[in-house]
Structures are given as structure tokens and as C-alpha cells.
C-alpha positions, -999 to 999 in steps of 0.1 A, spaced: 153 -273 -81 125 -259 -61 98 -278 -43 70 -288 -63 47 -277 -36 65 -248 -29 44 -216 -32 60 -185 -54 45 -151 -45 58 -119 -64 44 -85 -47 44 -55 -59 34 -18 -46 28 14 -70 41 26 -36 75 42 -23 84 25 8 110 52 16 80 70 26 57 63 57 21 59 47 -12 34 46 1 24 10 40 19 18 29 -4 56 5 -20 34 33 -31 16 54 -40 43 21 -59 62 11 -83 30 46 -97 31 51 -108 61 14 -121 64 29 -141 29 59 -149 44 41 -167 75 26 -193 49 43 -225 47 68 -236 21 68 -200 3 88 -178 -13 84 -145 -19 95 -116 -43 92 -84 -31 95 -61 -61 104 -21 -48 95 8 -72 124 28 -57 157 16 -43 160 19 -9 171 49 11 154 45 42 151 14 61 122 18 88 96 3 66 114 -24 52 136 -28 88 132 -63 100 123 -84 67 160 -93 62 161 -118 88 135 -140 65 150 -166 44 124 -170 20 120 -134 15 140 -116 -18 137 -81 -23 146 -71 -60 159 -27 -59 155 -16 -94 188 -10 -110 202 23 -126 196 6 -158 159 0 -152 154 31 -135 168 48 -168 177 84 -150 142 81 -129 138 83 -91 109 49 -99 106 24 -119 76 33 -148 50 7 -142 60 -7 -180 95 -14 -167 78 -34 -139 56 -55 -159 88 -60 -178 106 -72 -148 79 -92 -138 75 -108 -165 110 -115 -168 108 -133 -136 75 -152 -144 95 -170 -168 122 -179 -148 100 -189 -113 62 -194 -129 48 -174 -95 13 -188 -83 2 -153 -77 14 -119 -84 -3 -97 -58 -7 -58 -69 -14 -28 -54 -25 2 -78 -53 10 -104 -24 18 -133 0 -12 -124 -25 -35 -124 -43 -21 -156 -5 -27 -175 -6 -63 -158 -35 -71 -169 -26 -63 -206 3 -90 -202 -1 -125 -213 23 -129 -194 8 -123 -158 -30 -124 -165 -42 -154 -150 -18 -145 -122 -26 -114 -106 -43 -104 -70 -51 -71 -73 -58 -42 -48 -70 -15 -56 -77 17 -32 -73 46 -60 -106 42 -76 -137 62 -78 -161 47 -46 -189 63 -50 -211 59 -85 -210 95 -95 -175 94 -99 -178 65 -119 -168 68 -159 -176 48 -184 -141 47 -193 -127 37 -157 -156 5 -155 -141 -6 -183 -108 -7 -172 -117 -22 -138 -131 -48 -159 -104 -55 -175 -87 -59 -141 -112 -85 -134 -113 -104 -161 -70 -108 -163 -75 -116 -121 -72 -142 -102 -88 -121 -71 -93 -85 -63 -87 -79 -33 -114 -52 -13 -99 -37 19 -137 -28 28 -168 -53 29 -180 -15 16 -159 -13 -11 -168 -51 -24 -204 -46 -22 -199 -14 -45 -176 -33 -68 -201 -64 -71 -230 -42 -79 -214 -22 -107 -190 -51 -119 -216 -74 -139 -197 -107 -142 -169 -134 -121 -180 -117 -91 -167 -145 -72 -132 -132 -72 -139 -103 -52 -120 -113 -18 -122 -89 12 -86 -85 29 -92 -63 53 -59 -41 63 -31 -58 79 -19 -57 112 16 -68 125 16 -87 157 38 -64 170 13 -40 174 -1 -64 203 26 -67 217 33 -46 254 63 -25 241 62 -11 282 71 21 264 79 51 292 60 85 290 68 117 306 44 126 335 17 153 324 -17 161 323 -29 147 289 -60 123 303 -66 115 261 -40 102 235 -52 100 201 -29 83 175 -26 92 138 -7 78 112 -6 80 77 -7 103 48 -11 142 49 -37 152 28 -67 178 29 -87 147 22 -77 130 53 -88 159 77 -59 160 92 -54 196 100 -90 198 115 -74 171 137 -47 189 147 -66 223 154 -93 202 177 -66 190 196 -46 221 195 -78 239 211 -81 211 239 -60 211 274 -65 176 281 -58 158 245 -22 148 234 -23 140 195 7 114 181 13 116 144 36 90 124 39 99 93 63 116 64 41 123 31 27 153 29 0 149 -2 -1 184 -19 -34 200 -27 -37 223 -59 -71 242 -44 -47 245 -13 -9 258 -24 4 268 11 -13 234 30 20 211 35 40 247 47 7 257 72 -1 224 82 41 217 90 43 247 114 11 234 133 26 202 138 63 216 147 46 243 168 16 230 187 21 221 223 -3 193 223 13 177 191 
């Protein structure tokens, strides 16, 4: 029998962590910033089984930490779980361990969530796939983020911008928008006394994350391309296709292969 004042967390990503991106470290960074509270256990619920182990590398060694791979069964011939199969699973589990939160990343998943007795009352959302700006705003999308709210515990804003847009066009339990800004392992402090070869590269710029003609990421790469005394670092593996832009993964692959600053 579990602790009374044990805390049950199940997480969950509309994300592939096989894949390095914002969305699959997100994932990665919100449990272990759960798994640091005291007396909890986690659930970390993967859409895909895993087949690559440098997101999730590390987590293992936590006790309190169980990570559920869908099954072939569940995954019914798929490559993902369908977010109805999750909130299936979830619920599943709900009945079994009676979580105090189920956090969510995703405007779908947590839409299906939040049409669950089961898990409304329950849920933290996040949400990063929605319209931000008010033009882009439907009718039918305000009512659905609604609905979001209302089945909530919290939504979760990754930008004091983003919860000031949400409270002004969200007319009710404003309250439960929470800002949780993104999350950043400790080991990223840490002085990793890494060795680089001698050159003449006076600037390093970092990027990591998606690939995508929204991101700029290819301007990026040509500015630095262009420059003698800039060497660019990417991290990264999803290459986010465009349909105004058929060839952009191929030309934007042979940039980053072939550019001596890369």
C-alpha cells in the first residue's frame, strides 16, 4: 500500500522522444524536475517505444520513476500510440493509482483528456501548438481551449507572453493559468571541461531544436556560412517539412553536411 502522502504524477508528451527537439527535452526536463519532489512517483507515459536512448538516457537510475512503452497491442500496427488509446491507458491507470495530476503536453491530447471523466479534474496542460496571435484565432479553436480550461487543474504557459494572451481571450478561472517557463537540467551548469580543436572561430553560437522554415534556421546557417570568424553548433534530428518548400529538409541537409563553419 502506497503512502498516503505520497504524490502520483502521470506525464504524458504528444511527442516522440526518439527524436531530438524542444518538445521531446521538454519531455525529458518536466520529469526529472517531478522526480526531484519529495515522496513522488511518477508515470512517464511514451507515445512510441523506444529506439533511441539519448533522450531518455539517464532516467533509469530513478526509483520512483516508471516508464510505460506502448505495446504491439496498443499500438495496433502504428509506429504511436492514437491519442484515444492514451486516454484509454490513462484512464486505465487512473483507476488503479488515483494520480494527483496528469500533466499534458499537446492541444489534441489534452482536448481528448479533457472529454474524460475520468481525468478532468486532473489534468496540467501545456499547450505550445496553438494559434498566438488573435488573427489566427477561430471561434472553433476558443472553444476548445475552453474546454481545456474548464476540465484543468492548471494550464501551464511556457511565456509570461503567451499567459497574458490566454487570459485576455480566455473569459473565466483565469487563475489556473500557471507560467512554467522551459526547463533546464542542472547539468547544463555544470563545467563539462569539454576540449576544442585550436582555430580561429572568436564566436560560437549554439542551436538546438527542430528544423523548420519557421524556426529560421537556414538563414542561420547561411549568416554563419558567410562569416570567417563564427562557428555554428546544431543538436538536433527533426527536420519539420514545409509544403510551400518541397526540397527544404534535402537543401537545408547539404548546408549543414557541407558548410565549413557548421
Amino acid at each position: 500500500m502506497s503512502d498516503y502522502r505520497s504524490l502520483r504524477i502521470a506525464i504524458y508528451g504528444d511527442v516522440n522522444a526518439n527524436i531530438i527537439d524542444g518538445s521531446s527535452i521538454w519531455l525529458r526536463n518536466t520529469t526529472l524536475l517531478c522526480l526531484g519532489a519529495p515522496n513522488t512517483q511518477v508515470d512517464l507515459f511514451l507515445k512510441a517505444p523506444i529506439e533511441r536512448e539519448h533522450i531518455l538516457d539517464g532516467l533509469s537510475k530513478f526509483k520512483n520513476l516508471n516508464i510505460i512503452e506502448p505495446t504491439s497491442i496498443q499500438l495496433q500496427g502504428d509506429a504511436a500510440l492514437s491519442r484515444e488509446s492514451v486516454v484509454t491507458l490513462i484512464e486505465d491507470q487512473i483507476r488503479i493509482k488515483n494520480y494527483s495530476a496528469v500533466i499534458l503536453r499537446g492541444a489534441e491530447i489534452c482536448l481528448a483528456a479533457a472529454n474524460s471523466e475520468v481525468i478532468t479534474g486532473k489534468i496540467w496542460a501545456y499547450l505550445t501548438d496553438i494559434p498566438q496571435r488573435l488573427s489566427d484565432l477561430t471561434e472553433s479553436t476558443k472553444n476548445n481551449l475552453e474546454c481545456i480550461l474548464k476540465s484543468s487543474r492548471f494550464l501551464l504557459c511556457q511565456t509570461e507572453e503567451m499567459r497574458n494572451f490566454l487570459s485576455n481571450i480566455l473569459t473565466f478561472e483565469q487563475y489556473k493559468l500557471v507560467l512554467l517557463p522551459p526547463v533546464v537540467s542542472d547539468l547544463a551548469f555544470k563545467d563539462l571541461k569539454r576540449t576544442y580543436e585550436q582555430d580561429s572561430k572568436s564566436v560560437r553560437i549554439l542551436y538546438s531544436g527542430k528544423f523548420a522554415t519557421a524556426w529560421a534556421v537556414e538563414t542561420i546557417v547561411d549568416y554563419c556560412s558567410s562569416m570567417t570568424n563564427i562557428l555554428l553548433c546544431v543538436a538536433g534530428d527533426k527536420f519539420q517539412r514545409s509544403p510551400h518548400d518541397p526540397h527544404y529538409r534535402e537543401r537545408l541537409e547539404q548546408k549543414l553536411l557541407n558548410s565549413s563553419n557548421v
